[in-house]
N, C-alpha and C positions, 0 to 999 in steps of 0.2 A: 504494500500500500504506500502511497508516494505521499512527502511531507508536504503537507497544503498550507501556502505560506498566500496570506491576504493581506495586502496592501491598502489604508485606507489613504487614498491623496487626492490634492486638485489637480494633478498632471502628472497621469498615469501616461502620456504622451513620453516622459523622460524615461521611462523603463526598456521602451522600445530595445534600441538598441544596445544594453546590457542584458536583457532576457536572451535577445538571438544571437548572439555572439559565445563561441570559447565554453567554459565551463559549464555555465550553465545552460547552454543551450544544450551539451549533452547529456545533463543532471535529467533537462526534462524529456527529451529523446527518451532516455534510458527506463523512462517511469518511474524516477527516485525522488523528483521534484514538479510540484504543479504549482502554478503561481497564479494568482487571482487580483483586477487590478480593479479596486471599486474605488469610482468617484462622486465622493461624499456630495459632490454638487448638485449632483442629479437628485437629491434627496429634500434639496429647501425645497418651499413650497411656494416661495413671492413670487412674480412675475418675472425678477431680476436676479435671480438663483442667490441673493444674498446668503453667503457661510460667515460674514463677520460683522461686528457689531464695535460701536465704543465700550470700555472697562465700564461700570459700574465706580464712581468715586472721582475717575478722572482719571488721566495721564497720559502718555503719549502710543501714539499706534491703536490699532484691534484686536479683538480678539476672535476667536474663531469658536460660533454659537453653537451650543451644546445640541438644539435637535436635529439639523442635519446628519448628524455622526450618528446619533441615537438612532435615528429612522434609517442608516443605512447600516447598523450594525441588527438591527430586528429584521431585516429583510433577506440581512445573511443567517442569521440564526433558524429563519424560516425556511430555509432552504437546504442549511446541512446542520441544524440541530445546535447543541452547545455541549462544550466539553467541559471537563473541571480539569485547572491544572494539576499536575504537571503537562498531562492530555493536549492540554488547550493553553496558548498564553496569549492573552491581550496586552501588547505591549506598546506603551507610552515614549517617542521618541523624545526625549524630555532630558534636556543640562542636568536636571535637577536626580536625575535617574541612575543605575549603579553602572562602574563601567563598563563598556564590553572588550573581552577577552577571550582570547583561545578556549577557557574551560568554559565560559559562559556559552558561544557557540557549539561547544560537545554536549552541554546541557539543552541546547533548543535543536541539535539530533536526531534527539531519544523524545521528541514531541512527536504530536499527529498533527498539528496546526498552529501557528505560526500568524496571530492578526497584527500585521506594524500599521499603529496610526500616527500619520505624519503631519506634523504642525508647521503654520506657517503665520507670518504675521506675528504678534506679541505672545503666540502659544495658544492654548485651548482654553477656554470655560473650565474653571477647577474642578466640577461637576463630572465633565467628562474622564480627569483621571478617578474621582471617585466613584465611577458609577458602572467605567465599565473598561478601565484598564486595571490586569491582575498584577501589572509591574512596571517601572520607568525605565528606559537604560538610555545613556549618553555612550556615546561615542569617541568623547575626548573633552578636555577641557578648550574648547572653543565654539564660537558661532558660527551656522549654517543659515543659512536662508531659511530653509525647509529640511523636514525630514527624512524629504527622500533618499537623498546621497547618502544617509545614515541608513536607512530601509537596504538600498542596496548595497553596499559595505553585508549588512547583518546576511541577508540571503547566501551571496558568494562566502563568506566566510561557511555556513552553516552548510550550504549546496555540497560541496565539496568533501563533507566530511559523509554524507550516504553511503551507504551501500551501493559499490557499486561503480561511484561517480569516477574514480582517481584508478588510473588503468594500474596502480601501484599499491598497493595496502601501507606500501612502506613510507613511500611519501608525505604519507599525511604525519605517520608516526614520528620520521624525523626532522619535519618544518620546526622553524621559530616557535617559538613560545611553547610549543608543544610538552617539552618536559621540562618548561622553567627559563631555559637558556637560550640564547639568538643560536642558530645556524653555525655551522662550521665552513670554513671557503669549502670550494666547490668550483673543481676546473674541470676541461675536457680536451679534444686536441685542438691544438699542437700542443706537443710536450712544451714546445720554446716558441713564443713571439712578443716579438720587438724586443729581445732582452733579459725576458719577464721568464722563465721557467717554473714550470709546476712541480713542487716540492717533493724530491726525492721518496720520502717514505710513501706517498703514492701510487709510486709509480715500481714500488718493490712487490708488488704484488702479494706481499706479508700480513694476511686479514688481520691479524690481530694486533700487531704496529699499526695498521691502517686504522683501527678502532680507536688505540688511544690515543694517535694524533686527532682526530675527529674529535673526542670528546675533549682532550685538551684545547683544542683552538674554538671547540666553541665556547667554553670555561671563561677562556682569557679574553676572547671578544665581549661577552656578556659584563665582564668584570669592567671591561675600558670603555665600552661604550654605553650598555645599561645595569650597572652596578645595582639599581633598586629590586632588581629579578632575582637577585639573588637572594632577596628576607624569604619570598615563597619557592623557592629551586629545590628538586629535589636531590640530596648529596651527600656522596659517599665521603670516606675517612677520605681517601685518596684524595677527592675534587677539592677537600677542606683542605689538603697537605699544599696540594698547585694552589691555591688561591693566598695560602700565608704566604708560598715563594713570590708569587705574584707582589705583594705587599710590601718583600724585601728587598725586590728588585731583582730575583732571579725570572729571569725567562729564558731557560736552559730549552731546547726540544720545541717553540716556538719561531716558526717562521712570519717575520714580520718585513713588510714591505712598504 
């Protein structure tokens, strides 16, 4: 059964071409992923599709009126029922929301459904997260327009990880962030260009050298470039042993360019 991922947006136009493209267009080929692009505009009732209104109290910008969203969130419900999460997430593209990350997309995996509503303008009617999102999640600490680029950011992350989707099982296992730690380099041929040569123990054909340079150079990458990954990384004595050398200024068996 394929993970049914519903988009609520005023321009479901922008999806076009990130649905048919690359990963996920073979996610939904494959029957591992079904995307659904409902626009909440179709759902006002004025003359003038009005979805946003002034704050209530005053201030600058709109906001974006709770029954549009409601009347198009009872229309999907009507159609394929309602789940309880973990089953089901209604999710809130929202700053104010927790971040998203590698575990958070392994966690929206192992759903059946997938509702991202996307805000635009000063945000939504606070009603709407109380009413009928099960959760908030931001993206990063910065401003977007709209939610969508956030919406699809979440799919592709999440897409990729099905059944199915990664003609590699391995792939997925040894991406960034995956167990804590950024990536280790990663060359292909030419052994040698412009200079630049691909680092001997690679090319020894020695799996198990080959291992601990991998797990050492992503160690040392993680430490130099996002040292905060390391409070939650998961790590053996050894990776603690390389990270004090680290500290001390050994970088013995590190190739650095």
């Amino acid at each position: 059964m394929p993970l049914h991922v519903v988009v609520m947006t005023l321009f479901p136009g922008m999806f076009t071409g990130v649905l048919s493209e690359s990963m996920l267009k073979r996610a939904q080929e494959a029957g591992a992923l079904r995307v659904e692009l409902v626009d909440f505009r179709e759902y006002a009732t004025d003359r003038h599709r009005t979805v946003d209104d002034a704050p209530y109290g005053g201030g600058a910008g709109m906001l974006l009126k709770p029954d549009p969203i409601f009347a198009a969130m009872d229309d999907l419900r009507a159609r394929v029922g309602q789940g309880s999460p973990p089953e089901e997430r209604v999710i809130l593209l929202s700053p104010s929301g927790r971040r998203f990350t590698q575990a958070v997309a392994e966690e929206y995996a192992k759903s059946q459904r997938l509702i991202l509503l996307c805000g635009h303008y000063e945000g939504f009617d606070d009603r709407v997260r109380q009413g009928l999102a099960t959760e908030e999640l931001s993206l990063g600490d910065f401003v977007l327009t709209g939610g969508e680029i956030a919406a699809m950011a979440v799919i592709d992350a999440v897409a990729r990880l099905l059944p199915g989707v990664l003609g590699n099982v391995a792939s997925a296992e040894d991406e960034s962030h995956t167990s804590g730690l950024l990536e280790y380099p990663q060359f292909t041929r030419p052994a040698e260009f412009r200079g630049m040569r691909v680092p001997a123990t690679l090319l020894s054909g020695h799996h198990q050298n080959i291992e601990i340079w991998r797990r050492k150079h992503a160690l040392y990458r993680t430490w130099k470039y996002r040292p905060d990954l390391l409070r939650n990384a998961r790590l053996s004595e050894r990776d603690r042993e390389w990270l004090q050398g680290f500290a001390a200024g050994d970088f013995s068996g590190i190739d650095v360019w």
